[in-house]
KOLKOLMI-727704 format. One line per 4 residues: number of its first residue (from 1); their letters; for each residue x, y, z of N, C-alpha, C, O. Coordinates in pm, 1 decimal. Layout:
NUM> a> X:Y:Z:X:Y:Z:X:Y:Z:X:Y:Z; ...
//
This chain:
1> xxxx> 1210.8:4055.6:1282.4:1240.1:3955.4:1182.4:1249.8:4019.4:1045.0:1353.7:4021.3:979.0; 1133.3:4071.9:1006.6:1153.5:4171.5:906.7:1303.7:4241.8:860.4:1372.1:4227.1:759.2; 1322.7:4331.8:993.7:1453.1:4396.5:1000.3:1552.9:4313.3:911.5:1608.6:4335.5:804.1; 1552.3:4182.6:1022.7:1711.5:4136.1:968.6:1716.7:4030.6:815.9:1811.3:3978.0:757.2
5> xxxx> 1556.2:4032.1:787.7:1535.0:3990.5:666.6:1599.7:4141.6:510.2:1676.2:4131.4:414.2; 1525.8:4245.0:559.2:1603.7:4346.3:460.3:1703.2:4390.7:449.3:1749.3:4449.9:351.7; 1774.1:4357.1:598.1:1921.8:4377.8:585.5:2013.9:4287.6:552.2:2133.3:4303.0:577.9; 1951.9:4157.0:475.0:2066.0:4070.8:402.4:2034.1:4048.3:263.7:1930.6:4006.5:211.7
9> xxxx> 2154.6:4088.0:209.9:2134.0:4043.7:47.6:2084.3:3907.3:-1.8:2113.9:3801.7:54.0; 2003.3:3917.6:-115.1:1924.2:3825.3:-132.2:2011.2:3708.0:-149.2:1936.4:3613.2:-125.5; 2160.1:3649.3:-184.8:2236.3:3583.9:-192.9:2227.2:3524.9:-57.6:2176.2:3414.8:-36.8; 2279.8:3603.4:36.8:2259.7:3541.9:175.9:2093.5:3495.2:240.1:2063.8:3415.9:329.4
13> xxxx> 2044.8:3544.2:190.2:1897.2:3448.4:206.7:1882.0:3362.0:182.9:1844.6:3273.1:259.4; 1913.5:3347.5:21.3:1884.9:3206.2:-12.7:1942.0:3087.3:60.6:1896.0:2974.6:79.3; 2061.4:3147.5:98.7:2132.1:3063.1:146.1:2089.9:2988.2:250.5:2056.5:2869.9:257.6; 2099.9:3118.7:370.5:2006.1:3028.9:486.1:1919.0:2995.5:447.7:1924.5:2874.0:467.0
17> xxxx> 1782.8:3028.3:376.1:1644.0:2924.3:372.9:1701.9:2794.0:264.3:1632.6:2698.8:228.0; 1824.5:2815.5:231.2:1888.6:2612.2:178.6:1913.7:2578.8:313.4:1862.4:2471.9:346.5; 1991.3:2651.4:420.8:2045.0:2570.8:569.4:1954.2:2493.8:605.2:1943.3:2371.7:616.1; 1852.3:2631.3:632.4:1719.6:2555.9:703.5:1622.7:2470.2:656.5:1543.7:2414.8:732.9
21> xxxx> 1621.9:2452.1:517.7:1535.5:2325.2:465.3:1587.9:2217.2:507.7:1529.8:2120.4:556.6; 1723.8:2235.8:485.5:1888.8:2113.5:487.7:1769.1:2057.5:636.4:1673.5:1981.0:623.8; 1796.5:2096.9:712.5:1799.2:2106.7:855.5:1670.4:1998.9:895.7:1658.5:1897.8:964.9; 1573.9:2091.5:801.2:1448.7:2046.2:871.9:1393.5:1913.3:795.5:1271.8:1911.0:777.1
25> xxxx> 1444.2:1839.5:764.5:1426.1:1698.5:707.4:1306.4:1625.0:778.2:1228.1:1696.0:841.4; 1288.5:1512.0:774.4:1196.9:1417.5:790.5:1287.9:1380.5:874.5:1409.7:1387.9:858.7; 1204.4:1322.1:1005.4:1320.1:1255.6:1139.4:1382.2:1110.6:1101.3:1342.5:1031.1:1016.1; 1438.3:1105.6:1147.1:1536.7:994.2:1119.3:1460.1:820.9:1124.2:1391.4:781.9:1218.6
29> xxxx> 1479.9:770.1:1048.8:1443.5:639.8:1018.8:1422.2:507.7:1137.0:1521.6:495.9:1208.7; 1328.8:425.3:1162.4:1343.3:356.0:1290.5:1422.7:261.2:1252.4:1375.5:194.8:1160.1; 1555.4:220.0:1298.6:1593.0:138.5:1204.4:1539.8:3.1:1301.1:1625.1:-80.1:1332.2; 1418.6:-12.8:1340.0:1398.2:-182.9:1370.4:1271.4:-224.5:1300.4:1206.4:-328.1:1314.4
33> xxxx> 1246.7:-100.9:1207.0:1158.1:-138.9:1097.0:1233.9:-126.9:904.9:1162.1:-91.1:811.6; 1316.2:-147.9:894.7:1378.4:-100.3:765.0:1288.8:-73.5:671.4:1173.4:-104.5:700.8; 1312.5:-9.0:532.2:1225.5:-51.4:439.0:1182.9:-157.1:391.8:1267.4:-244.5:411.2; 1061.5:-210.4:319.3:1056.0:-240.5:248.3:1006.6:-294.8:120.1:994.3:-189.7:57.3
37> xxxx> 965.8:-399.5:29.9:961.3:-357.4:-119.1:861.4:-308.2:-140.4:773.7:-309.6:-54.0; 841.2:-246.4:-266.6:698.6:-219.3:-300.8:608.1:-358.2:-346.3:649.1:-459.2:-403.5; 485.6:-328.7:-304.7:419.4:-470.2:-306.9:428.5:-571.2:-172.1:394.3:-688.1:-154.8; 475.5:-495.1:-106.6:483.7:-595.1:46.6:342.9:-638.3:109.0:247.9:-563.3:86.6
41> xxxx> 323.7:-744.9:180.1:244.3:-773.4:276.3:196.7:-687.5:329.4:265.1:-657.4:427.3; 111.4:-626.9:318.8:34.5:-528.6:431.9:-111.5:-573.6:478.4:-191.8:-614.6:394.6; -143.3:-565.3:610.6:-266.6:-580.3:650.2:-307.3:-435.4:668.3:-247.5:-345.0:726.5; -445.2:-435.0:592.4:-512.1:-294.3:523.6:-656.5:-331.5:628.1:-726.3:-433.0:628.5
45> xxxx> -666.3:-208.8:710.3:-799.2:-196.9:782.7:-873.8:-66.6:782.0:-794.9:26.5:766.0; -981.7:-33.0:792.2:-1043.3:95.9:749.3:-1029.9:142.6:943.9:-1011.8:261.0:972.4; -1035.5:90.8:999.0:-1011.5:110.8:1148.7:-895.7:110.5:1204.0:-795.1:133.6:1137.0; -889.4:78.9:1362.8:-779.6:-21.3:1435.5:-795.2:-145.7:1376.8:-891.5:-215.4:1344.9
49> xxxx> -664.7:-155.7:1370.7:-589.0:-292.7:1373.1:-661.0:-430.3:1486.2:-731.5:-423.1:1586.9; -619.3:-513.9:1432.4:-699.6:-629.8:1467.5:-588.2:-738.9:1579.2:-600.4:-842.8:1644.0; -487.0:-642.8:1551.1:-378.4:-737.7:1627.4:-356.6:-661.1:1813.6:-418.9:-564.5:1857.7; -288.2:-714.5:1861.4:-308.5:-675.1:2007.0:-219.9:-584.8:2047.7:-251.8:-528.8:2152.5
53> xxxx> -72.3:-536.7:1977.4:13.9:-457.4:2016.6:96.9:-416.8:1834.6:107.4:-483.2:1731.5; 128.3:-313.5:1864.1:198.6:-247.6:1742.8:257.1:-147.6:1797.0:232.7:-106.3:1910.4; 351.6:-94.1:1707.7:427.9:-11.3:1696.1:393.9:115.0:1552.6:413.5:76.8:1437.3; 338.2:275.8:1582.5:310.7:366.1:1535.1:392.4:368.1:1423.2:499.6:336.4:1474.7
57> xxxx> 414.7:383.6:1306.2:573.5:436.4:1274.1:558.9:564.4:1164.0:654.0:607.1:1098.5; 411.2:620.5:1156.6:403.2:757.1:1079.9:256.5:730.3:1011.9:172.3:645.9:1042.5; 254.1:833.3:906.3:102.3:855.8:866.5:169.2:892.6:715.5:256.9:977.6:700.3; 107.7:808.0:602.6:125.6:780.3:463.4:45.0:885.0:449.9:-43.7:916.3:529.3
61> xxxx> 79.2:951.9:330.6:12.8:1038.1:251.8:33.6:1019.9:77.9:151.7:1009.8:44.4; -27.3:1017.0:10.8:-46.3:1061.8:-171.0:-132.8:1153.6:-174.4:-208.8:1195.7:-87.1; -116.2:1184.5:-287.5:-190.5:1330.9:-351.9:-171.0:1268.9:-481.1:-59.2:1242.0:-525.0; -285.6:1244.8:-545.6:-336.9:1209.8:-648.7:-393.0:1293.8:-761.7:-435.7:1405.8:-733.4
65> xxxx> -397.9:1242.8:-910.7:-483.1:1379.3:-977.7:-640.8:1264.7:-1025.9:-646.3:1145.2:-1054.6; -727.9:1351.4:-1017.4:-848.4:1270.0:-1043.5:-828.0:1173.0:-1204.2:-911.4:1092.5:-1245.4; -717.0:1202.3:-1263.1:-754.1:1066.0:-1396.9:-671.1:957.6:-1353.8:-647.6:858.7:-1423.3; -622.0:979.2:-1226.0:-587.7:830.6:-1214.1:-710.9:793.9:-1119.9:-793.8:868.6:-1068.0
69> xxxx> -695.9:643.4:-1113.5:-818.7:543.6:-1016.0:-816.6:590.3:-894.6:-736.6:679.2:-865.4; -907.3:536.9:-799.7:-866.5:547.8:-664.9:-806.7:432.0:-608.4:-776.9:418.8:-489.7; -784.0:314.6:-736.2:-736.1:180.8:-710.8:-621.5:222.9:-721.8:-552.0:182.6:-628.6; -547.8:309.9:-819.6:-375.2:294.2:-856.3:-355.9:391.9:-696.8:-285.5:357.7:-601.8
73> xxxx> -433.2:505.9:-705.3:-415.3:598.8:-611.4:-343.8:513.0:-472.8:-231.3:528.4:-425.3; -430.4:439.0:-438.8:-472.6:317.9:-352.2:-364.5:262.4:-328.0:-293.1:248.7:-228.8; -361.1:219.4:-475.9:-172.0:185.6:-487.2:-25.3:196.9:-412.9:73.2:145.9:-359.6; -116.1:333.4:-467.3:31.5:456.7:-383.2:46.6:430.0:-275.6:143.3:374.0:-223.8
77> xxxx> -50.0:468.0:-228.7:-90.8:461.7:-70.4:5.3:316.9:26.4:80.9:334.5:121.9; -24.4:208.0:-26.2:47.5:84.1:24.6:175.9:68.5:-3.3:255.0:4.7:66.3; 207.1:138.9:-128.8:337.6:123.2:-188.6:422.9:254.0:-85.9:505.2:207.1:-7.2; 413.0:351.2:-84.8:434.5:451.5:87.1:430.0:388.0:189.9:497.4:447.7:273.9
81> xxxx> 377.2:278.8:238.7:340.3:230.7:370.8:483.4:105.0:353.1:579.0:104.0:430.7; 473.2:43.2:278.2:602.6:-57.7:229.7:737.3:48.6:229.6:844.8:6.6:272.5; 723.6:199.0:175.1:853.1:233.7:176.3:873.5:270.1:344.7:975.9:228.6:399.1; 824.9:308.0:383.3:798.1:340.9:559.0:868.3:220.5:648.5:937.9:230.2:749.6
85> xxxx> 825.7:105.6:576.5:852.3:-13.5:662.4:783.4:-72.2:730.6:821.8:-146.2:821.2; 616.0:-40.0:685.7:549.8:-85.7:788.0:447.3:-249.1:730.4:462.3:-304.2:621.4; 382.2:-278.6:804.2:307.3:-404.3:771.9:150.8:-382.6:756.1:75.2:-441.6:678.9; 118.6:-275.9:855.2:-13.0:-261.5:856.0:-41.5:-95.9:849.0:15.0:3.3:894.9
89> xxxx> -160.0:-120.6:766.5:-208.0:8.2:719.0:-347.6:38.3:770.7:-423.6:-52.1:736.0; -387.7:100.3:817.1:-516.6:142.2:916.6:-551.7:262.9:904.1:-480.6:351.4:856.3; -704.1:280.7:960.9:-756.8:417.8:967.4:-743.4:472.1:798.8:-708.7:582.3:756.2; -782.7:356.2:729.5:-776.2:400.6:585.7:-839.8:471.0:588.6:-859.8:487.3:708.9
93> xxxx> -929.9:575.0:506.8:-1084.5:599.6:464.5:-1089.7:549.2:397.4:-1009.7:484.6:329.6; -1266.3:578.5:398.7:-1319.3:467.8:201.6:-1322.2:544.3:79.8:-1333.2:509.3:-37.7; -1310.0:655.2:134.0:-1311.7:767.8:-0.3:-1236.2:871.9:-4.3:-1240.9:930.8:103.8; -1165.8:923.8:-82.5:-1019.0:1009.1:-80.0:-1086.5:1131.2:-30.1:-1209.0:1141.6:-25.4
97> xxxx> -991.2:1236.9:12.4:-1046.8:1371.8:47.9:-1013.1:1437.9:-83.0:-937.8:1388.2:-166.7; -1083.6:1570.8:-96.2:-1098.3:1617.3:-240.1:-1058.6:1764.8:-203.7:-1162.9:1829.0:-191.9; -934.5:1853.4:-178.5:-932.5:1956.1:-110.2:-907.2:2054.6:-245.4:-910.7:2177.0:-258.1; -875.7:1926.1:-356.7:-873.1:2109.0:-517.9:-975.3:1998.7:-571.0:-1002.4:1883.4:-537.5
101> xxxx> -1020.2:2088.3:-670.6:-1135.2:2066.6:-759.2:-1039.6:1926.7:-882.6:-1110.7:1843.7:-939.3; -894.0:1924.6:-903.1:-871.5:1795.7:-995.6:-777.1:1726.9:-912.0:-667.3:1694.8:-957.4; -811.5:1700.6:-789.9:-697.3:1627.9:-693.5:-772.7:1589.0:-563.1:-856.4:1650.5:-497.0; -702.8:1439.5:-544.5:-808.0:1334.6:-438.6:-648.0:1326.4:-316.7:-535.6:1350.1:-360.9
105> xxxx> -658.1:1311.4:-256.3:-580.3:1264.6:-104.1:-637.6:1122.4:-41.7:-750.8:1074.1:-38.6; -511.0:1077.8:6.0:-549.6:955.3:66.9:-421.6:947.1:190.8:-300.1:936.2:174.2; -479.6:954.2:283.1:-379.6:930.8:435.3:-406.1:833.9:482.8:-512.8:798.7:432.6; -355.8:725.9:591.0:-347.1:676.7:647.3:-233.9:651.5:772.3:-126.5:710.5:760.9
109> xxxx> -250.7:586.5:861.8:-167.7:510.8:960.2:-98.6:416.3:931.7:-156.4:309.9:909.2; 52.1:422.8:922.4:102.0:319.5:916.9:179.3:285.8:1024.1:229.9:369.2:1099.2; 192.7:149.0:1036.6:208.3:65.5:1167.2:282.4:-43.5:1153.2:279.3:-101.8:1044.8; 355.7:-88.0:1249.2:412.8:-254.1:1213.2:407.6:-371.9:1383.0:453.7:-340.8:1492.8
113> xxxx> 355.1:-468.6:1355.3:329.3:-541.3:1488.1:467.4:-551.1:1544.1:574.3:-537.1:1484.7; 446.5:-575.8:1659.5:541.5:-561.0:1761.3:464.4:-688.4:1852.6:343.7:-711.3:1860.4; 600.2:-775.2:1930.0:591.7:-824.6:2051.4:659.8:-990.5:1988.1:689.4:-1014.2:1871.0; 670.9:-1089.5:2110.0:771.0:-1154.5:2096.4:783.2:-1282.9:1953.1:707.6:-1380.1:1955.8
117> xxxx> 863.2:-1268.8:1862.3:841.6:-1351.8:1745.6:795.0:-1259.9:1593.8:779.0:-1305.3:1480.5; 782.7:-1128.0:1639.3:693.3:-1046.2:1493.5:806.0:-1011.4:1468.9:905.4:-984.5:1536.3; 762.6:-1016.8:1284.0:856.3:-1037.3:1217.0:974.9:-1177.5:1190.4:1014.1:-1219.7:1081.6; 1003.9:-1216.4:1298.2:1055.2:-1374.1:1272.5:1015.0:-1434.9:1186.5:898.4:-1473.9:1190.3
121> xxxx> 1110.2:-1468.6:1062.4:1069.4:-1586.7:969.7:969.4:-1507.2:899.2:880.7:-1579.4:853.7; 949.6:-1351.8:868.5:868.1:-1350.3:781.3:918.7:-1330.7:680.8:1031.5:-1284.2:697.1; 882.2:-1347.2:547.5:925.8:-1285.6:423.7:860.3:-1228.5:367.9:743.8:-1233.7:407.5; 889.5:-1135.7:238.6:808.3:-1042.1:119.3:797.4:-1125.8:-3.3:763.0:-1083.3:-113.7
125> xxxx> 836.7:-1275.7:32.2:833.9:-1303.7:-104.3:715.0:-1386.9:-92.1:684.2:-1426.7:20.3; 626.5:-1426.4:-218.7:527.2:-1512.6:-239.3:544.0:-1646.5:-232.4:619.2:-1691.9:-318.7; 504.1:-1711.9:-167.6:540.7:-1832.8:-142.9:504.0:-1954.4:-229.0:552.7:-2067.3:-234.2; 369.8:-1877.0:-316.6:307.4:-1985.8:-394.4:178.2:-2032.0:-344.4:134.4:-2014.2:-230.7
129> xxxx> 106.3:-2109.8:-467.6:59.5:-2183.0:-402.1:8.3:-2264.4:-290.9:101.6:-2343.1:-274.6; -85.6:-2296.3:-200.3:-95.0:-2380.8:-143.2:-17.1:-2551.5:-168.9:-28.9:-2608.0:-277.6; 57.6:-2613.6:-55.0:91.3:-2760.8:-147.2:2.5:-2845.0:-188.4:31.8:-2928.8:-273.7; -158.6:-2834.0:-118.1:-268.2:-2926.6:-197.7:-304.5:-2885.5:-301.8:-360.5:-2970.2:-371.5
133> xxxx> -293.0:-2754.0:-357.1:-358.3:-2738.7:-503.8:-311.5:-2851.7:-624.8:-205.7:-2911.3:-644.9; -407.9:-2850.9:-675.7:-364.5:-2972.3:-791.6:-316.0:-3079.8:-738.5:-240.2:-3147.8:-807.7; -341.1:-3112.7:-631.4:-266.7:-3293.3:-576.5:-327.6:-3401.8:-631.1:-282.5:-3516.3:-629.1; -482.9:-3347.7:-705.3:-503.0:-3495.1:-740.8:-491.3:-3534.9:-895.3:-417.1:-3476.3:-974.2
137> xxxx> -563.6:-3628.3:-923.6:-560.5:-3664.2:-1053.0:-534.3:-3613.5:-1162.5:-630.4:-3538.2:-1178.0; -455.7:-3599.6:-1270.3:-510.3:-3509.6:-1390.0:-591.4:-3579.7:-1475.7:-564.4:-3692.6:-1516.6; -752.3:-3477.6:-1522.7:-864.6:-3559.3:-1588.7:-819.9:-3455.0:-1710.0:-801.4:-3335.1:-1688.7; -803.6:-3523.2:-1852.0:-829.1:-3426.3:-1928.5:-942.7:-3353.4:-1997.6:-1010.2:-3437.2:-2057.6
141> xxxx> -987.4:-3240.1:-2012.2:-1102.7:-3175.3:-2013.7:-1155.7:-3241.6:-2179.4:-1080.2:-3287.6:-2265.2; -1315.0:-3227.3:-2187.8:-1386.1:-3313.7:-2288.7:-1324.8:-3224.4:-2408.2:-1277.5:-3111.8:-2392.6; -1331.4:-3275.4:-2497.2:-1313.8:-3204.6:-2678.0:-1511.5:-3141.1:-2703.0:-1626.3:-3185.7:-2705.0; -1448.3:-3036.0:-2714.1:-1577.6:-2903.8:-2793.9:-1699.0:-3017.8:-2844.6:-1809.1:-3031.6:-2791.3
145> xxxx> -1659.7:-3074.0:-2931.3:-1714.6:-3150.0:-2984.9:-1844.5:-3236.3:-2913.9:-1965.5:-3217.5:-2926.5; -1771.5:-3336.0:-2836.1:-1803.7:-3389.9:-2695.0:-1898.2:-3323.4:-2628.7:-1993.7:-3395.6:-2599.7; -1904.9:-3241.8:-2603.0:-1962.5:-3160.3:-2502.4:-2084.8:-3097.5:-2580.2:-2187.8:-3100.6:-2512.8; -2096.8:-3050.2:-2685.3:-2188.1:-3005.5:-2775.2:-2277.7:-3135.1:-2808.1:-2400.6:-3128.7:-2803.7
149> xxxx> -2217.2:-3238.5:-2837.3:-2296.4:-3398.7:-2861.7:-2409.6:-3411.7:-2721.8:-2531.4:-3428.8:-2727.3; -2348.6:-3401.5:-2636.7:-2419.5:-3421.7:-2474.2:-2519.6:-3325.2:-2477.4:-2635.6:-3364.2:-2464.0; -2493.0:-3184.9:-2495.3:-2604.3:-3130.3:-2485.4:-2693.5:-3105.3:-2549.5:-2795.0:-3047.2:-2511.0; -2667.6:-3150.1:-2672.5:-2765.1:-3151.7:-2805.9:-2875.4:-3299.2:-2765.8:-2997.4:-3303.5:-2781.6
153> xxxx> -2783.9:-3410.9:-2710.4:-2919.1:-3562.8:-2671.7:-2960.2:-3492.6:-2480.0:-3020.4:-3573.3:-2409.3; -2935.9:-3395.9:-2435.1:-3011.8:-3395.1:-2328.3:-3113.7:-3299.0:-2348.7:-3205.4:-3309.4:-2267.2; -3123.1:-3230.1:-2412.4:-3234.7:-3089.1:-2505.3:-3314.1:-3178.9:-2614.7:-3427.6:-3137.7:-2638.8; -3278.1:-3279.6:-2675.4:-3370.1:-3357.5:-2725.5:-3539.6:-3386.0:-2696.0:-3639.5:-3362.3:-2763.9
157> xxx> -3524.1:-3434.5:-2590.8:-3685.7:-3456.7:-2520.9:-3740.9:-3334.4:-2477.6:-3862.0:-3347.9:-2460.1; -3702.2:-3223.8:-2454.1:-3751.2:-3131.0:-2398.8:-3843.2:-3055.7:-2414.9:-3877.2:-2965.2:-2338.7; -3907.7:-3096.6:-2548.7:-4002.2:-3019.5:-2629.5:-4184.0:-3046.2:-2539.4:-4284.5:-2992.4:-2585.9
//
């Protein structure tokens, strides 16, 4: 290997080690999971998954520098799992790995359920509200005033 490494001009090296990066890419995309957005739905478990069948679809990684959080870090982490395409994120840890002295890691499993109806009818968008919130009455809240009067005659006797 050596050999046929000194016997090519460094022009032609470079070249092939561009072929072979070209080459060696990340495998090809599942397409029955597409991407998608950042901020998606994900069910986040420090274990297995809680559901009965899934589909593998890779292992998220960030590399973080210690002045960010381990919340934004965290971030990352789901926001990778959404670009992946997946729904569920598992085998979190609870605490990043620390392999340089100013840099935290965070891996996980990402996954998306599988079997008859998953995915059907789901969406990424927020739906809102519950429809009972606020269904009933509107009371308008007491004036400062009001409220200071009340508690000034119930502290009265208290002596």
């Amino acid at each position: 290997m050596w050999l046929l490494l000194s016997a090519m001009s460094g022009r032609r090296f470079f070249a092939l080690a561009f072929v072979v990066a070209a080459c060696s890419g990340s495998r090809a995309h599942d397409a029955r999971y597409p991407r998608r957005a950042p901020g998606c739905a994900l069910s986040v478990h420090r274990g297995l998954p809680d559901v009965p069948v899934w589909d593998d679809i890779g292992v998220a990684k960030v590399d973080c520098y210690l002045d960010e959080s381990e919340i934004a870090c965290l971030g990352r982490l789901r926001t990778e799992a959404c670009r992946m395409g997946g729904d569920i994120l598992y085998d979190v840890p609870a605490r990043a790995s620390r392999p340089v002295e100013r840099g935290m890691i965070y891996r996980a499993k990402v996954a998306h359920t599988r079997g008859a109806g998953a995915g059907v009818g789901k969406t990424d968008k927020d739906e809102g509200p519950p429809s009972d919130a606020g269904g009933g009455p509107i009371a308008p809240l007491p004036a400062a005033a009001d409220v200071a009067a009340s508690a000034a005659r119930a502290d009265a006797g208290s002596q």
